[in-house]
ChimeraX commands (.cxc) that place a marker at each C-alpha (Angstrom):
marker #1 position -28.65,23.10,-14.29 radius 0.5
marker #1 position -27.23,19.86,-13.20 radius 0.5
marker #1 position -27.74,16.97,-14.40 radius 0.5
marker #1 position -28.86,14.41,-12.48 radius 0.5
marker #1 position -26.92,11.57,-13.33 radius 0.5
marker #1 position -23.19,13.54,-13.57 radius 0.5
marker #1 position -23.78,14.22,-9.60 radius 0.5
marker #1 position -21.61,17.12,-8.09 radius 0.5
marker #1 position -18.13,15.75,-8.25 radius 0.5
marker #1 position -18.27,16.07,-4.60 radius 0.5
marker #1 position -16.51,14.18,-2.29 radius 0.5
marker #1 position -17.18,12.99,1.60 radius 0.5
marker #1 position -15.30,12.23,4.17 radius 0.5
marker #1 position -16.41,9.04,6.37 radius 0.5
marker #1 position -14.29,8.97,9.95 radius 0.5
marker #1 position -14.61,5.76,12.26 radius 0.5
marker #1 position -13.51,5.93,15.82 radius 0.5
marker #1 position -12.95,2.55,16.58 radius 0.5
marker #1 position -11.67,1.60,20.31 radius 0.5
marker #1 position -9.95,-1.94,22.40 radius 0.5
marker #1 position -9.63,-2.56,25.79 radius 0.5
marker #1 position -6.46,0.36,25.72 radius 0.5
marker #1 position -6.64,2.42,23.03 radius 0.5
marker #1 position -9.24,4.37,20.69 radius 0.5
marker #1 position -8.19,5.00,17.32 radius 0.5
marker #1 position -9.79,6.78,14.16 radius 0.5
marker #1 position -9.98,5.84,10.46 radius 0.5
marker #1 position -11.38,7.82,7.41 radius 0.5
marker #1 position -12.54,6.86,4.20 radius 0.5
marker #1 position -12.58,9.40,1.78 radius 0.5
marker #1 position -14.78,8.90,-2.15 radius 0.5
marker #1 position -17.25,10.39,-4.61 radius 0.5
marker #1 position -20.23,7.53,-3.27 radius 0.5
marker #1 position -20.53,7.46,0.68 radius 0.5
marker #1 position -20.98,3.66,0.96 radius 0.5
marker #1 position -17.28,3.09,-0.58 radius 0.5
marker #1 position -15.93,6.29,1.45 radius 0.5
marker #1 position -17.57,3.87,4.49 radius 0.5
marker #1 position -16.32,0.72,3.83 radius 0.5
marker #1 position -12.93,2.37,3.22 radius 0.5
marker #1 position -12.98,3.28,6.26 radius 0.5
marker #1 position -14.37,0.61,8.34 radius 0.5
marker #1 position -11.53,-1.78,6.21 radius 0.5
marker #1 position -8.84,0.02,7.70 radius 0.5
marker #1 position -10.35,0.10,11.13 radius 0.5
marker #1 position -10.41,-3.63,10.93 radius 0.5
marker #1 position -6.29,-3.80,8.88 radius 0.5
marker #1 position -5.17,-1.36,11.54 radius 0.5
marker #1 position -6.10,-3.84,14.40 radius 0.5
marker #1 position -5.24,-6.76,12.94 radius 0.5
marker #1 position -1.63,-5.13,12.58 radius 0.5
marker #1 position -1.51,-3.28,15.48 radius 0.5
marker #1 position -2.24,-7.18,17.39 radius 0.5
marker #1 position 0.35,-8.77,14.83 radius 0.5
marker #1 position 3.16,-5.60,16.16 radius 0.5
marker #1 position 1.92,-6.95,19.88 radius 0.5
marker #1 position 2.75,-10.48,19.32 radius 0.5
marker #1 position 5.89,-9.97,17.83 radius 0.5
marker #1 position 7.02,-7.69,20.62 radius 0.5
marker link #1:1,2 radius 0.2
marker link #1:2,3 radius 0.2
marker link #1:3,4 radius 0.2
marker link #1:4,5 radius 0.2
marker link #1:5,6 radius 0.2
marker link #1:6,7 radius 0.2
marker link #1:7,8 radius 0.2
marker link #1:8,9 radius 0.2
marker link #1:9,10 radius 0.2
marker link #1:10,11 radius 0.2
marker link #1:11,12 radius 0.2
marker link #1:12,13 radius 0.2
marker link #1:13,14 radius 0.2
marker link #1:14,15 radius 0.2
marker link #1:15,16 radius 0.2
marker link #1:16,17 radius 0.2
marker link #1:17,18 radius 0.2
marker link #1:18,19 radius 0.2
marker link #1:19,20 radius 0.2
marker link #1:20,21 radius 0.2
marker link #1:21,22 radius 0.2
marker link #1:22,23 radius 0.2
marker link #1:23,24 radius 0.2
marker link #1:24,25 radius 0.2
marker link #1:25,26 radius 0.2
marker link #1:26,27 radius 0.2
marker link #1:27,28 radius 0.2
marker link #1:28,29 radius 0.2
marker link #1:29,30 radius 0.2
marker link #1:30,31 radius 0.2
marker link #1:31,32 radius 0.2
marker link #1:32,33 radius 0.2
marker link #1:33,34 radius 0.2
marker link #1:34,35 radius 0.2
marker link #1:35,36 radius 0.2
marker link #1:36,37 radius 0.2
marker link #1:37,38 radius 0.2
marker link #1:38,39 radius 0.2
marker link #1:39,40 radius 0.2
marker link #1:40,41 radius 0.2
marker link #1:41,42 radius 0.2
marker link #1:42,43 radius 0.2
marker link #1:43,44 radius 0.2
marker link #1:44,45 radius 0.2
marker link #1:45,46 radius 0.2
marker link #1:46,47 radius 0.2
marker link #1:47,48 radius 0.2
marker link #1:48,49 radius 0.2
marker link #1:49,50 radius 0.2
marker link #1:50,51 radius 0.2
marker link #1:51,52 radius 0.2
marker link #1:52,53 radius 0.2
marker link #1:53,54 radius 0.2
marker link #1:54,55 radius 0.2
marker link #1:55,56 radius 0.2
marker link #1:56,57 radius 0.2
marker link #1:57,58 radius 0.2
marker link #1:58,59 radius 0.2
view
């Protein structure tokens, strides 16, 4: 039997595809609790454009 509150150990995998005006890009979030593998991956969907627009400007 399992116990309720020890869970499965399981872990999911959250992917984002994310797009701009040129390019679509994916992020994933990967955790034990599928809000935090989410916001993992909607963080880095935000970091990755925000650096991807920093590499633009510097170009």
């Amino acid at each position: 039997m399992i116990e309720g509150s020890a869970g499965t150990d399981a872990k999911v995998r959250v992917i984002i595809s994310s797009r701009d005006q040129n390019n679509i890009f994916n992020t994933i979030g990967v955790s034990e609790d599928i809000i935090e593998a989410s916001w993992q991956a909607l963080s880095d969907s935000f970091q990755y454009k925000l650096a991807m627009k920093k590499e633009q400007a510097e170009a």
